[in-house]
mmJSON file of the N, C-alpha and C atoms, coordinates in Angstrom:
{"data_MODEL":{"atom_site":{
"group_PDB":["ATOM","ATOM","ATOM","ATOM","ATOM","ATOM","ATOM","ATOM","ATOM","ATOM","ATOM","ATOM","ATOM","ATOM","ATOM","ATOM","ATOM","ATOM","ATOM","ATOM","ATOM","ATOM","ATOM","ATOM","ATOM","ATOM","ATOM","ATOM","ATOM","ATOM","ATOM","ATOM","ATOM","ATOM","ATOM","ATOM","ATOM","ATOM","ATOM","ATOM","ATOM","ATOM","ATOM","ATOM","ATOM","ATOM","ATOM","ATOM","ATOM","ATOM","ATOM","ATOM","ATOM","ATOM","ATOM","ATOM","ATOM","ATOM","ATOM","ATOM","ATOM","ATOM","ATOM","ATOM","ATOM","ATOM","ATOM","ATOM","ATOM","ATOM","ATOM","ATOM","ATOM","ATOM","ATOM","ATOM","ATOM","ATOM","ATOM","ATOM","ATOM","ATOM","ATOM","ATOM","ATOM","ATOM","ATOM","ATOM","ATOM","ATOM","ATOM","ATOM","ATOM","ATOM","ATOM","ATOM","ATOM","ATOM","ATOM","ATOM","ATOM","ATOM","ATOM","ATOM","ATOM","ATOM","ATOM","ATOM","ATOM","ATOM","ATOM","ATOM","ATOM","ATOM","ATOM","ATOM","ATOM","ATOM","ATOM","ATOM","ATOM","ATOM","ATOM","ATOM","ATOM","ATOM","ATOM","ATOM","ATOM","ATOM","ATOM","ATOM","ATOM","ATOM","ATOM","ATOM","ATOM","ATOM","ATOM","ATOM","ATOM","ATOM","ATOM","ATOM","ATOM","ATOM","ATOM","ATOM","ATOM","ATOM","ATOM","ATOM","ATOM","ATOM","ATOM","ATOM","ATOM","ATOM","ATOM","ATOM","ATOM","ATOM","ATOM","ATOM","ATOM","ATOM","ATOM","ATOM","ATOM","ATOM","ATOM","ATOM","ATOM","ATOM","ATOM","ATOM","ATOM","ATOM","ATOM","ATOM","ATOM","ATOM","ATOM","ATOM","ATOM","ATOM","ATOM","ATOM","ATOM","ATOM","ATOM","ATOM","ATOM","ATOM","ATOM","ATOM","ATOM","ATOM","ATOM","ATOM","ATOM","ATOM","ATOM","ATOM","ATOM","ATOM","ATOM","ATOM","ATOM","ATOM","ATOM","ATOM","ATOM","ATOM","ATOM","ATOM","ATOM","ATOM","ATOM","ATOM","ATOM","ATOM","ATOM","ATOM","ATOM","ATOM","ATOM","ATOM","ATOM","ATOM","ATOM","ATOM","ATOM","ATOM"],
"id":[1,2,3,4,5,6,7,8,9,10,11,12,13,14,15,16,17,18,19,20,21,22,23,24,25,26,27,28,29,30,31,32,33,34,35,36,37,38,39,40,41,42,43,44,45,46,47,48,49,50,51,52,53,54,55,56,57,58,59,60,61,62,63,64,65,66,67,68,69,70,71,72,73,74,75,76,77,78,79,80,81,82,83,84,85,86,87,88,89,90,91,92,93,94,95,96,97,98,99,100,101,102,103,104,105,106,107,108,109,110,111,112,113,114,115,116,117,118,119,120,121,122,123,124,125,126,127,128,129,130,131,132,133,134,135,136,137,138,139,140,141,142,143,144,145,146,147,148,149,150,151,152,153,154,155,156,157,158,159,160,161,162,163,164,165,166,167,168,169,170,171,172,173,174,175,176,177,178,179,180,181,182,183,184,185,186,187,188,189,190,191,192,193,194,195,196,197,198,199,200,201,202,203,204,205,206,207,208,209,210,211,212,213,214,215,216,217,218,219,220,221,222,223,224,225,226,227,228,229,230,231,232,233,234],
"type_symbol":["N","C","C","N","C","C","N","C","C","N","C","C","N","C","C","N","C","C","N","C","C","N","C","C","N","C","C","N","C","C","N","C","C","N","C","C","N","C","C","N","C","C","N","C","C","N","C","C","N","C","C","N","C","C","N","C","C","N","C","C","N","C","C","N","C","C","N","C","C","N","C","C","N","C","C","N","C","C","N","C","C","N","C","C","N","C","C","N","C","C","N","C","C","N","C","C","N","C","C","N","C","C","N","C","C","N","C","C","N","C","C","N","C","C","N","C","C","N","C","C","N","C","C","N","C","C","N","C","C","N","C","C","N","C","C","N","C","C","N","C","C","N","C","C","N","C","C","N","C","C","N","C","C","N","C","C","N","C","C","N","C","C","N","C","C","N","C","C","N","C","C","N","C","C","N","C","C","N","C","C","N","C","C","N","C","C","N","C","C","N","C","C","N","C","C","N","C","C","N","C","C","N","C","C","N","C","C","N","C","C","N","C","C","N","C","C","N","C","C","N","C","C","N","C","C","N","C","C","N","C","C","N","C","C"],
"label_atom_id":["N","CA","C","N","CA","C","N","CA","C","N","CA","C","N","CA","C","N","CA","C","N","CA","C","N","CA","C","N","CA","C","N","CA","C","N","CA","C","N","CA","C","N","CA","C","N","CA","C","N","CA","C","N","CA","C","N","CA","C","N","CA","C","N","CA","C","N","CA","C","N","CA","C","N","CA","C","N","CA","C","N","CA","C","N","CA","C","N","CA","C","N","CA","C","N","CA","C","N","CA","C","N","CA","C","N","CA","C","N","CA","C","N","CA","C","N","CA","C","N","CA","C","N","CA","C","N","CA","C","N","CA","C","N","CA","C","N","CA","C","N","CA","C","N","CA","C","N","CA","C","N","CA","C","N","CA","C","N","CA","C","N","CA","C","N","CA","C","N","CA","C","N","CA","C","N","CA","C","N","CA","C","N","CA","C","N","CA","C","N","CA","C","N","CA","C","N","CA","C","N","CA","C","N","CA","C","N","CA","C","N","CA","C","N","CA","C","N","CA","C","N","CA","C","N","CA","C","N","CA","C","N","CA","C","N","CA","C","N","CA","C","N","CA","C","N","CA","C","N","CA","C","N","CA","C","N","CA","C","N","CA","C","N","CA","C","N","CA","C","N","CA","C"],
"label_alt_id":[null,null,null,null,null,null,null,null,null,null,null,null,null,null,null,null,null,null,null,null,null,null,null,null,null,null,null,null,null,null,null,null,null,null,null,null,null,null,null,null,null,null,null,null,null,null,null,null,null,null,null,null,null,null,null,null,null,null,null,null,null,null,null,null,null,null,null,null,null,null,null,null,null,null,null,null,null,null,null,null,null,null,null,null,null,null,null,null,null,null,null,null,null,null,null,null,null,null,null,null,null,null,null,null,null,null,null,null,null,null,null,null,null,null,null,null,null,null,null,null,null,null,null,null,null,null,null,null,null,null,null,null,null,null,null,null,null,null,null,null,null,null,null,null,null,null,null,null,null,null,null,null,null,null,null,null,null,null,null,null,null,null,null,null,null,null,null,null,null,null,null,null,null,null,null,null,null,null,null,null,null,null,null,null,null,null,null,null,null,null,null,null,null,null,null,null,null,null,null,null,null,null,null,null,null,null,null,null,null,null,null,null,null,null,null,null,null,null,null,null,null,null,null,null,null,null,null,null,null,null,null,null,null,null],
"label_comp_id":["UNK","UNK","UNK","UNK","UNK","UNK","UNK","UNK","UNK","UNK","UNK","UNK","UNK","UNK","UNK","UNK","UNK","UNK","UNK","UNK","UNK","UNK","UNK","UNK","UNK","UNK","UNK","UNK","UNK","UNK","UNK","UNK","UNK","UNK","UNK","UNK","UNK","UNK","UNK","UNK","UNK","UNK","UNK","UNK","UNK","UNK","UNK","UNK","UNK","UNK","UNK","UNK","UNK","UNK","UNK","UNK","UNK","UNK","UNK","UNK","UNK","UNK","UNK","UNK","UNK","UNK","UNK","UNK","UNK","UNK","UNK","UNK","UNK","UNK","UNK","UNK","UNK","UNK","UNK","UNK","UNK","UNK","UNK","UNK","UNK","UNK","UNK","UNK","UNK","UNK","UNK","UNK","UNK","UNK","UNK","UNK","UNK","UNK","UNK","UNK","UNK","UNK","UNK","UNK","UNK","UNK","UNK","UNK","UNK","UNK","UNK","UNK","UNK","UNK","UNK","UNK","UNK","UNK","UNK","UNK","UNK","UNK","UNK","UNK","UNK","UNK","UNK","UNK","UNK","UNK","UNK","UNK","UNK","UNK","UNK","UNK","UNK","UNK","UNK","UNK","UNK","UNK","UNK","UNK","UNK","UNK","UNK","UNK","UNK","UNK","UNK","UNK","UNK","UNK","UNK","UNK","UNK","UNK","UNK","UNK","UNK","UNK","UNK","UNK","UNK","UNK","UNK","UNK","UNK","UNK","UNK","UNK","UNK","UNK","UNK","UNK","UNK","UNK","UNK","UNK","UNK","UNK","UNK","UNK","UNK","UNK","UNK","UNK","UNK","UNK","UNK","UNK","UNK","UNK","UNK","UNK","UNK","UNK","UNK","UNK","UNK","UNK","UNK","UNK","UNK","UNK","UNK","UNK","UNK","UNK","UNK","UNK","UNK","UNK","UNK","UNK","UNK","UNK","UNK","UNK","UNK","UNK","UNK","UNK","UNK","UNK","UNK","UNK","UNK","UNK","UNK","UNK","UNK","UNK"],
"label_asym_id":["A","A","A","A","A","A","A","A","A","A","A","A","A","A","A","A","A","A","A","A","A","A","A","A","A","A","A","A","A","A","A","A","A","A","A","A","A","A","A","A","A","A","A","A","A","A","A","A","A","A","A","A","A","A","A","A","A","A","A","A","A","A","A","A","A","A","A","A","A","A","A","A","A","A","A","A","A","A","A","A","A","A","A","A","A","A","A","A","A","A","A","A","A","A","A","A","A","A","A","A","A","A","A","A","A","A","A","A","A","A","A","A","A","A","A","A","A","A","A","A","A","A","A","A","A","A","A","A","A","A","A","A","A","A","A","A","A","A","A","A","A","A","A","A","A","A","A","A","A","A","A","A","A","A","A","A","A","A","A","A","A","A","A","A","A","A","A","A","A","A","A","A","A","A","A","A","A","A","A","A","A","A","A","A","A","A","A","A","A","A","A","A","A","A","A","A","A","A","A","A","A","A","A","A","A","A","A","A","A","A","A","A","A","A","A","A","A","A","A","A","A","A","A","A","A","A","A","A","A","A","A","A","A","A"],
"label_entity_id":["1","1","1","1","1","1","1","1","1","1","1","1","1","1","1","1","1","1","1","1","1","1","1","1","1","1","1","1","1","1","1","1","1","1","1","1","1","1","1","1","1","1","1","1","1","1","1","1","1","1","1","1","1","1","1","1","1","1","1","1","1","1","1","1","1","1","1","1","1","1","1","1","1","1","1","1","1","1","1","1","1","1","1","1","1","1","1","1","1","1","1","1","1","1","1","1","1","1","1","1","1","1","1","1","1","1","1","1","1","1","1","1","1","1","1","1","1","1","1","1","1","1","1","1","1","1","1","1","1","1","1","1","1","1","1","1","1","1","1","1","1","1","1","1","1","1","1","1","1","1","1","1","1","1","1","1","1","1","1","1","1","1","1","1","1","1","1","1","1","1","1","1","1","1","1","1","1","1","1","1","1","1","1","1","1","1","1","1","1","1","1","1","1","1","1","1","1","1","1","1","1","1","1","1","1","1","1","1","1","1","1","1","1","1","1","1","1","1","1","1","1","1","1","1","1","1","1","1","1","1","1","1","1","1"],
"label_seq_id":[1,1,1,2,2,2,3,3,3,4,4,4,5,5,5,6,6,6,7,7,7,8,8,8,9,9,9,10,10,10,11,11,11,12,12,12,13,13,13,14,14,14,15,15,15,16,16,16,17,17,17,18,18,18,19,19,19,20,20,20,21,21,21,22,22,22,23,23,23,24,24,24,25,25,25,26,26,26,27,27,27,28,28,28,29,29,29,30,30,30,31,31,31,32,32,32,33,33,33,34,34,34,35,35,35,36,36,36,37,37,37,38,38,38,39,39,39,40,40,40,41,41,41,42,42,42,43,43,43,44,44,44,45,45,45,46,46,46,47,47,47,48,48,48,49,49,49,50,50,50,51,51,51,52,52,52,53,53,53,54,54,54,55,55,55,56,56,56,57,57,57,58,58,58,59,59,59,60,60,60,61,61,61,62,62,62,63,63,63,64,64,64,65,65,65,66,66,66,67,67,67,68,68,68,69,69,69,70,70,70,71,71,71,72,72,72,73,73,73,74,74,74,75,75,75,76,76,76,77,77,77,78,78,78],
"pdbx_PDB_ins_code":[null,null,null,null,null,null,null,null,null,null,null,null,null,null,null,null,null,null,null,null,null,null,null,null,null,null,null,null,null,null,null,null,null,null,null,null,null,null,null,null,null,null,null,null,null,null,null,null,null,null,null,null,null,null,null,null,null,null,null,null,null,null,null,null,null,null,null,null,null,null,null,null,null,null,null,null,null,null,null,null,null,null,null,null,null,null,null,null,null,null,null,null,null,null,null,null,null,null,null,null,null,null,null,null,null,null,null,null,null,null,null,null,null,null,null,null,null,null,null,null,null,null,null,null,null,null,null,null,null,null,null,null,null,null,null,null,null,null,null,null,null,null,null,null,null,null,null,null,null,null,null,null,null,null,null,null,null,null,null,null,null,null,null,null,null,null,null,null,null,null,null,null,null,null,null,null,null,null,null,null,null,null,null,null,null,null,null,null,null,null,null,null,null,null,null,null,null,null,null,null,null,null,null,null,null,null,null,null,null,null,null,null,null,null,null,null,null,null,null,null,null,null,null,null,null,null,null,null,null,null,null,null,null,null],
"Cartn_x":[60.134,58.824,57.849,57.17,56.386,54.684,53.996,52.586,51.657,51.081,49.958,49.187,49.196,48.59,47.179,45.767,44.603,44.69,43.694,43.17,41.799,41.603,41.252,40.249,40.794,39.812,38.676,37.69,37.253,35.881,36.109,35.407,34.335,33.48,31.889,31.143,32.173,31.515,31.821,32.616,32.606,31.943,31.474,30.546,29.291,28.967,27.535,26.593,28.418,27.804,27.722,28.528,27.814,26.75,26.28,24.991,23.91,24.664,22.95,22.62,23.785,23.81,22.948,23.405,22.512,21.31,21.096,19.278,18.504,19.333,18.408,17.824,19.111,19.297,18.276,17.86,17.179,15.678,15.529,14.35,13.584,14.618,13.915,13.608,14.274,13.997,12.66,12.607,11.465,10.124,10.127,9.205,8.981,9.831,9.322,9.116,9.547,8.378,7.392,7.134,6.072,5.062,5.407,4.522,4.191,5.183,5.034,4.212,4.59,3.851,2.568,2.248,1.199,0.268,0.508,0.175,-0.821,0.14,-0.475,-1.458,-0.439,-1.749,-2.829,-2.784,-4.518,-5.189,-4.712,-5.081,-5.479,-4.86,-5.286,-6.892,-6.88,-7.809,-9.441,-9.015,-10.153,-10.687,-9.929,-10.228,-11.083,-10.668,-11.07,-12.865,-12.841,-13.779,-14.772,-14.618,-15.533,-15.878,-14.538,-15.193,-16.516,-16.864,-18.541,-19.446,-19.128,-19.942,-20.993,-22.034,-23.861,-24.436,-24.017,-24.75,-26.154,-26.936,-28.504,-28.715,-27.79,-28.059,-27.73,-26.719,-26.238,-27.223,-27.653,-28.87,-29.878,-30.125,-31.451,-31.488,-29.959,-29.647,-29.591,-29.243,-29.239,-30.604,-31.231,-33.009,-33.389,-33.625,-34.12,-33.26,-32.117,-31.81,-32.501,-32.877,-33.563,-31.896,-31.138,-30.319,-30.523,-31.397,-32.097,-33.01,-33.531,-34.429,-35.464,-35.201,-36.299,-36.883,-36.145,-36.741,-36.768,-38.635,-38.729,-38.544,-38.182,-37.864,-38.995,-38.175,-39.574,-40.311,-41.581,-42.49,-43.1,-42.52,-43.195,-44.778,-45.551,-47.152,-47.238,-46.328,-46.089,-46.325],
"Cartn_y":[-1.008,-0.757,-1.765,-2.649,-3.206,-3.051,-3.688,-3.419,-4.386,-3.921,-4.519,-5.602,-6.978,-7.679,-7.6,-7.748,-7.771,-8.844,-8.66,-9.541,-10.442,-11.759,-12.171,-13.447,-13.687,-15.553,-14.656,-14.906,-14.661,-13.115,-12.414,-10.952,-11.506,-12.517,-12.351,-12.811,-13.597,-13.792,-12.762,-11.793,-10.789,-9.629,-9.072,-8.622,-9.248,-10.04,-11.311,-10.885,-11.073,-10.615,-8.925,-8.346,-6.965,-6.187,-6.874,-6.538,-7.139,-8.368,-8.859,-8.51,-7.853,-6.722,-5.397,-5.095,-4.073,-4.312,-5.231,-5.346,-5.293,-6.413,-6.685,-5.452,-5.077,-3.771,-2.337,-2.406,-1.511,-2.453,-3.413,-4.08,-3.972,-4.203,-3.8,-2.372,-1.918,0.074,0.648,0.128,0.262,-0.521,-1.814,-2.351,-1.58,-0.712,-0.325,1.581,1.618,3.098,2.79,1.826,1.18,1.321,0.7,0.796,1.815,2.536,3.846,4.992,5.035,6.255,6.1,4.43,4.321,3.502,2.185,1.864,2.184,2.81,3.503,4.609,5.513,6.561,6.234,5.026,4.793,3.619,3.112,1.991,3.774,4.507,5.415,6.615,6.733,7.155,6.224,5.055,4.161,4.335,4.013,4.736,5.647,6.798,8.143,8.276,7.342,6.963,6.479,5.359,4.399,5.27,6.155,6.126,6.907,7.619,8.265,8.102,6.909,6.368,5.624,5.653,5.58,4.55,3.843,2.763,3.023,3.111,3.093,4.794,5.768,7.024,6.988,6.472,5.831,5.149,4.36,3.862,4.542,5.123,6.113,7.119,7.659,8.412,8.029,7.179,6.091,5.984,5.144,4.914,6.11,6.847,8.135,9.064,8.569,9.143,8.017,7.073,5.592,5.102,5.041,3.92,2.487,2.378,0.833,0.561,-1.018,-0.776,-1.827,-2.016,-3.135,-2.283,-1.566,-0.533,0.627,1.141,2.666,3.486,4.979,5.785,6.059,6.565,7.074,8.346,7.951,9.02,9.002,7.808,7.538,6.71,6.31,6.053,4.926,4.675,3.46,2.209],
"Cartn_z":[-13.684,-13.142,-13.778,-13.139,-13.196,-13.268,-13.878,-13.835,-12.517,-12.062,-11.193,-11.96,-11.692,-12.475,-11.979,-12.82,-12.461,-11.475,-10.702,-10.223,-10.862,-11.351,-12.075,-11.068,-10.063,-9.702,-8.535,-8.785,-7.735,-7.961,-8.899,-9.345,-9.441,-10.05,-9.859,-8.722,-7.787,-6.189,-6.042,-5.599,-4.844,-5.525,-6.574,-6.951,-6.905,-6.939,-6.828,-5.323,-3.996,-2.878,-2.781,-3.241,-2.569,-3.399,-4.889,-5.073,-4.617,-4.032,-3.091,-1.973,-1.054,0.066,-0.451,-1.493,-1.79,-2.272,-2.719,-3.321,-1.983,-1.246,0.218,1.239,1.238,1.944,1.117,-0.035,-1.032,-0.518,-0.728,-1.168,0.387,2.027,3.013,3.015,2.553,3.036,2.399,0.517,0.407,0.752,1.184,2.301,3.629,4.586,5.368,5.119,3.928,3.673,2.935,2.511,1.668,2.96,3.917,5.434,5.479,6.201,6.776,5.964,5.376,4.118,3.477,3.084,2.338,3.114,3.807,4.417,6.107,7.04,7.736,7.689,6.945,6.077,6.444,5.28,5.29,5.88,6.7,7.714,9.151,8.828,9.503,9.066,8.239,6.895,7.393,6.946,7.191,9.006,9.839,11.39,11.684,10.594,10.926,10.048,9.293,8.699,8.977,9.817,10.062,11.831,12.704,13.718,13.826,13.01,13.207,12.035,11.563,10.278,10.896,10.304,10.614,9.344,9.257,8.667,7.858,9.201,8.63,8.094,8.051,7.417,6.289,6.618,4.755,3.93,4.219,3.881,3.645,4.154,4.025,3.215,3.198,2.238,0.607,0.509,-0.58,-1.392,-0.397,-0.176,-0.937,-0.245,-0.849,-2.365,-2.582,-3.835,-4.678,-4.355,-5.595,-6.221,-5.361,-5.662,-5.845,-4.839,-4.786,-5.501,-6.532,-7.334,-6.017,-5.283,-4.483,-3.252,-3.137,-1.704,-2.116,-1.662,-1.955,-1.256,-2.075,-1.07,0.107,0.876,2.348,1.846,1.929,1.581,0.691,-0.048,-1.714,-1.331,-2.015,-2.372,-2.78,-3.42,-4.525,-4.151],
"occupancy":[1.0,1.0,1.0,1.0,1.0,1.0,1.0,1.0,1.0,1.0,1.0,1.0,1.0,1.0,1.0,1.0,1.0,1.0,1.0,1.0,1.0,1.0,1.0,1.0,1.0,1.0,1.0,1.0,1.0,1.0,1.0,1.0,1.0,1.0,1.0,1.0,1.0,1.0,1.0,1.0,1.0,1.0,1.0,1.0,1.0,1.0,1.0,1.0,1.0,1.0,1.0,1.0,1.0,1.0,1.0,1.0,1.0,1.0,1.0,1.0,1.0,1.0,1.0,1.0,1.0,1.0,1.0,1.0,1.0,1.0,1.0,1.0,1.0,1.0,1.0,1.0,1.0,1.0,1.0,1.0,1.0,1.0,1.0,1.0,1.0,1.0,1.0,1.0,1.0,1.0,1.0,1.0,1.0,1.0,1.0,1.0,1.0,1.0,1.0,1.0,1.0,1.0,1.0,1.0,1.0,1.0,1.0,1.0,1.0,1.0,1.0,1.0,1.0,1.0,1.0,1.0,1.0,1.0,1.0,1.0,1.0,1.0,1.0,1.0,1.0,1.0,1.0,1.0,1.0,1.0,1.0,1.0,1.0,1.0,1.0,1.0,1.0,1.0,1.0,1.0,1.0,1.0,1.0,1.0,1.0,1.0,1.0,1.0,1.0,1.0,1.0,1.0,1.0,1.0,1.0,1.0,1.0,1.0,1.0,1.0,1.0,1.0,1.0,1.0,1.0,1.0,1.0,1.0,1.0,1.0,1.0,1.0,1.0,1.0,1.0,1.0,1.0,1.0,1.0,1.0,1.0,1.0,1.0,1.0,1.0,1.0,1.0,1.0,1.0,1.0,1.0,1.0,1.0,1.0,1.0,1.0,1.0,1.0,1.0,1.0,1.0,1.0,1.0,1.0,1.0,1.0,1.0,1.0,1.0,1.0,1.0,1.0,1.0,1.0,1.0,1.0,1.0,1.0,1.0,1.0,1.0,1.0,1.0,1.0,1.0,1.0,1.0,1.0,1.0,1.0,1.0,1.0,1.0,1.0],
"B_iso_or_equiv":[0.0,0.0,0.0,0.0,0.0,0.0,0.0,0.0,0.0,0.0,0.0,0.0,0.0,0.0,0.0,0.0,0.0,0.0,0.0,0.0,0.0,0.0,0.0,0.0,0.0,0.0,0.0,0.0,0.0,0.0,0.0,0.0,0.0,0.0,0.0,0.0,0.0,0.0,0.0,0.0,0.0,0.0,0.0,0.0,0.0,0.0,0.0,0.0,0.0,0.0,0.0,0.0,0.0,0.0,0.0,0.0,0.0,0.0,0.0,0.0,0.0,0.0,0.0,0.0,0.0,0.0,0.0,0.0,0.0,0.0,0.0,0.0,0.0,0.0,0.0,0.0,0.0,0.0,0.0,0.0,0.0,0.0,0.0,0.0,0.0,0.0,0.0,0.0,0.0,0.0,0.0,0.0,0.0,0.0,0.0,0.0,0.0,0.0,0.0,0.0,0.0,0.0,0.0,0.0,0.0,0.0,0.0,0.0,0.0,0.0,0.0,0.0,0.0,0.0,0.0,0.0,0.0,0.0,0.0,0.0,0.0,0.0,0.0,0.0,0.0,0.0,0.0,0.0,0.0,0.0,0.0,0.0,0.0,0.0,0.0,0.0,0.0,0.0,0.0,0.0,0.0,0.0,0.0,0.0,0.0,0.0,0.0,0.0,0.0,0.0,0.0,0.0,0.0,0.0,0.0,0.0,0.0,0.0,0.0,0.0,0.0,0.0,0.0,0.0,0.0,0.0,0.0,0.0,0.0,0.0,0.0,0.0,0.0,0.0,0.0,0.0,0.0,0.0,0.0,0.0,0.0,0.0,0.0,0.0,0.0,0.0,0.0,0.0,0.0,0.0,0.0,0.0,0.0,0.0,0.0,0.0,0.0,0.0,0.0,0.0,0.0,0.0,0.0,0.0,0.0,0.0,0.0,0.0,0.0,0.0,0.0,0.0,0.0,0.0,0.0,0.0,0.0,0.0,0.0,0.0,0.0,0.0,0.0,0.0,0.0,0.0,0.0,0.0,0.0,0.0,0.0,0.0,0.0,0.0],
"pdbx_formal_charge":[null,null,null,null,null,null,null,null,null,null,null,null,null,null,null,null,null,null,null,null,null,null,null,null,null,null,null,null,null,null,null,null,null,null,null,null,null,null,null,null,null,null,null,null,null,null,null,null,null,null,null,null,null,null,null,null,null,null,null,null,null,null,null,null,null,null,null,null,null,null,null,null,null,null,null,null,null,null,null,null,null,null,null,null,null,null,null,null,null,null,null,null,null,null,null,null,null,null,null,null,null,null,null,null,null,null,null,null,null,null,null,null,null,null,null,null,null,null,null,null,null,null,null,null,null,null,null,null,null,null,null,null,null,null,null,null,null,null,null,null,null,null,null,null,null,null,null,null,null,null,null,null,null,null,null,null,null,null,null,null,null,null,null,null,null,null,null,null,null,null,null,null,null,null,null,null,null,null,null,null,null,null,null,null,null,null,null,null,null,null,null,null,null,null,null,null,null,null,null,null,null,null,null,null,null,null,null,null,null,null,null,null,null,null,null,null,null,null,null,null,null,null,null,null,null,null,null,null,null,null,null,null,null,null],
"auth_seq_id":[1,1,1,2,2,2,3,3,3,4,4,4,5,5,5,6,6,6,7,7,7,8,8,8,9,9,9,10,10,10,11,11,11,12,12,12,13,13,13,14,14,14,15,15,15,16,16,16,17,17,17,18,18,18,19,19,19,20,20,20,21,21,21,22,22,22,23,23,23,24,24,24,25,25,25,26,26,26,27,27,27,28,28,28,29,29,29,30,30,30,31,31,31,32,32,32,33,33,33,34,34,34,35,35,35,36,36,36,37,37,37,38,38,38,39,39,39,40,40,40,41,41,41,42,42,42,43,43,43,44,44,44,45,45,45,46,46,46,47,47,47,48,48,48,49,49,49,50,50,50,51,51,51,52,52,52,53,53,53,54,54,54,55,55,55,56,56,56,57,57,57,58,58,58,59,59,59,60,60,60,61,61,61,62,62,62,63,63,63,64,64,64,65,65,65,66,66,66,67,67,67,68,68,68,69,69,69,70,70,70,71,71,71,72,72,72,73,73,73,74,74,74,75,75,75,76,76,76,77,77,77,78,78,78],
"auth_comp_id":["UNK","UNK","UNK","UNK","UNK","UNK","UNK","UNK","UNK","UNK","UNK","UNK","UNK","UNK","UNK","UNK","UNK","UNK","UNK","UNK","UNK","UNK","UNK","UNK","UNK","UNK","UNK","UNK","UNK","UNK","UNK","UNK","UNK","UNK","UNK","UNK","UNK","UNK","UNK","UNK","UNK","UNK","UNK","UNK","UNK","UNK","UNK","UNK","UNK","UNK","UNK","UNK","UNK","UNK","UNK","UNK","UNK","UNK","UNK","UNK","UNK","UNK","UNK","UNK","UNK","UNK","UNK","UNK","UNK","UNK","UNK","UNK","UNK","UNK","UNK","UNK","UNK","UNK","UNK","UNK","UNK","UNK","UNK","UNK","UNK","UNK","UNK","UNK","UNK","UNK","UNK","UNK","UNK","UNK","UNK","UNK","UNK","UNK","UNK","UNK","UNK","UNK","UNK","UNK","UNK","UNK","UNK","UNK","UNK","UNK","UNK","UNK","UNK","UNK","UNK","UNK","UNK","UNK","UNK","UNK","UNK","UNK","UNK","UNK","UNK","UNK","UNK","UNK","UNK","UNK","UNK","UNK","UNK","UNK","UNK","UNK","UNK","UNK","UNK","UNK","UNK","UNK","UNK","UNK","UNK","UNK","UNK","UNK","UNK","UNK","UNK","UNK","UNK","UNK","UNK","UNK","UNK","UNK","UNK","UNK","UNK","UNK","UNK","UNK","UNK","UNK","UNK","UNK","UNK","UNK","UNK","UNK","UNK","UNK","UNK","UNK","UNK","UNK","UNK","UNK","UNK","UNK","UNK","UNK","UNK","UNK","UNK","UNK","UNK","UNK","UNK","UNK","UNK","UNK","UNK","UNK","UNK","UNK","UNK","UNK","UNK","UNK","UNK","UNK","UNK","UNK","UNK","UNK","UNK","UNK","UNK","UNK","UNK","UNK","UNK","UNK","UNK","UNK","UNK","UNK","UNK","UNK","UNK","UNK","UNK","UNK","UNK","UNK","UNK","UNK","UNK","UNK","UNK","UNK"],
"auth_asym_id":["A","A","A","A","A","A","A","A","A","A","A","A","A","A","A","A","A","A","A","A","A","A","A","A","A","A","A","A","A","A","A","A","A","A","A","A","A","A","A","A","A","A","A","A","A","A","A","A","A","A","A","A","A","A","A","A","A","A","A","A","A","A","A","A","A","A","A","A","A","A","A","A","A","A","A","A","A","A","A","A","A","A","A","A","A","A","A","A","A","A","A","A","A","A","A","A","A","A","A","A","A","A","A","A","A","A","A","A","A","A","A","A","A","A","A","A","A","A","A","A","A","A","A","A","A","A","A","A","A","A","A","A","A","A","A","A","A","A","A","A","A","A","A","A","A","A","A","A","A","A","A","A","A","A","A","A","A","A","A","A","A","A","A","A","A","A","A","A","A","A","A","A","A","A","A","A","A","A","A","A","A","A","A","A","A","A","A","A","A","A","A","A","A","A","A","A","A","A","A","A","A","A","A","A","A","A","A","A","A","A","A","A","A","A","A","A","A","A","A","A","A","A","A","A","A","A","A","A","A","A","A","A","A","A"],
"auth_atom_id":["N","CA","C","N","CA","C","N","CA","C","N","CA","C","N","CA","C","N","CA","C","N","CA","C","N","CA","C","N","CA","C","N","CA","C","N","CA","C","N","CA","C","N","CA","C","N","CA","C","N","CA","C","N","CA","C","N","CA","C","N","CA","C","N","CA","C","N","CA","C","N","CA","C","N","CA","C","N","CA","C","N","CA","C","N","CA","C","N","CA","C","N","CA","C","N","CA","C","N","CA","C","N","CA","C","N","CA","C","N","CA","C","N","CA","C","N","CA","C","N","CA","C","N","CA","C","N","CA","C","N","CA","C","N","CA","C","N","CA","C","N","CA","C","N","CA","C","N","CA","C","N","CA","C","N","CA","C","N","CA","C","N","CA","C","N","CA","C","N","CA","C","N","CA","C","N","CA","C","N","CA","C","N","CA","C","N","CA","C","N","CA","C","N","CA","C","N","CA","C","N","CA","C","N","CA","C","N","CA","C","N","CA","C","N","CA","C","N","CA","C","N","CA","C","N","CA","C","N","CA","C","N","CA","C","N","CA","C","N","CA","C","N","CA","C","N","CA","C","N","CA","C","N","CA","C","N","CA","C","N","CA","C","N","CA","C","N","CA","C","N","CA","C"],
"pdbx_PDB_model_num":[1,1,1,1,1,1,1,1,1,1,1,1,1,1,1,1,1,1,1,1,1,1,1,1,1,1,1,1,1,1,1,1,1,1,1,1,1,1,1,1,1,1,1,1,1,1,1,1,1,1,1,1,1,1,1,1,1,1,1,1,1,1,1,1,1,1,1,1,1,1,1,1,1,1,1,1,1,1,1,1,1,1,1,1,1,1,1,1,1,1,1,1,1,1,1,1,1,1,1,1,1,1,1,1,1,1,1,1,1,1,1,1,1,1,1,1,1,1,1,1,1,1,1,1,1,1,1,1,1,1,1,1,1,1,1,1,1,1,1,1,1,1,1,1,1,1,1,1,1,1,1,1,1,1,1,1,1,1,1,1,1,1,1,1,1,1,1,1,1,1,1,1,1,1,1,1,1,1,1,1,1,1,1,1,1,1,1,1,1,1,1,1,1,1,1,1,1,1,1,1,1,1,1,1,1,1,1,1,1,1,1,1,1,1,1,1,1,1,1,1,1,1,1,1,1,1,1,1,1,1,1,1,1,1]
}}}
């Protein structure tokens, strides 16, 4: 009875390629939940944001807390 000799020429290409199958294959999957999950989210977030956002209330609102040191609030004397 004989032993199986290793196989010896050749083990770090063929390990070389199927961990670079797997990085690739890892490195797209988390790129497209990187999208999906965080990305859209809030490319969706911002949408929902801006569609009934008022500019000049914002402003005014602002204005009137004295956020601004160059413009007074409305109603002030000054």
């Amino acid at each position: 009875m004989s032993l199986v000799r290793p196989k010896m020429r050749g083990l770090l290409q063929a390990a070389l390629k199927k961990h670079f199958l797997i990085g690739c294959t890892l490195a797209i999957a988390s790129a497209y939940a990187t999208k999906v999950y965080m990305l859209d989210s809030r490319k969706a977030a911002y949408q929902a944001f801006y569609k009934d956002y008022d500019m000049m209330k914002d402003f005014e609102r602002m204005r009137d807390l004295g956020v601004f040191h160059s413009v007074k609030p409305a109603g002030s004397e000054e």
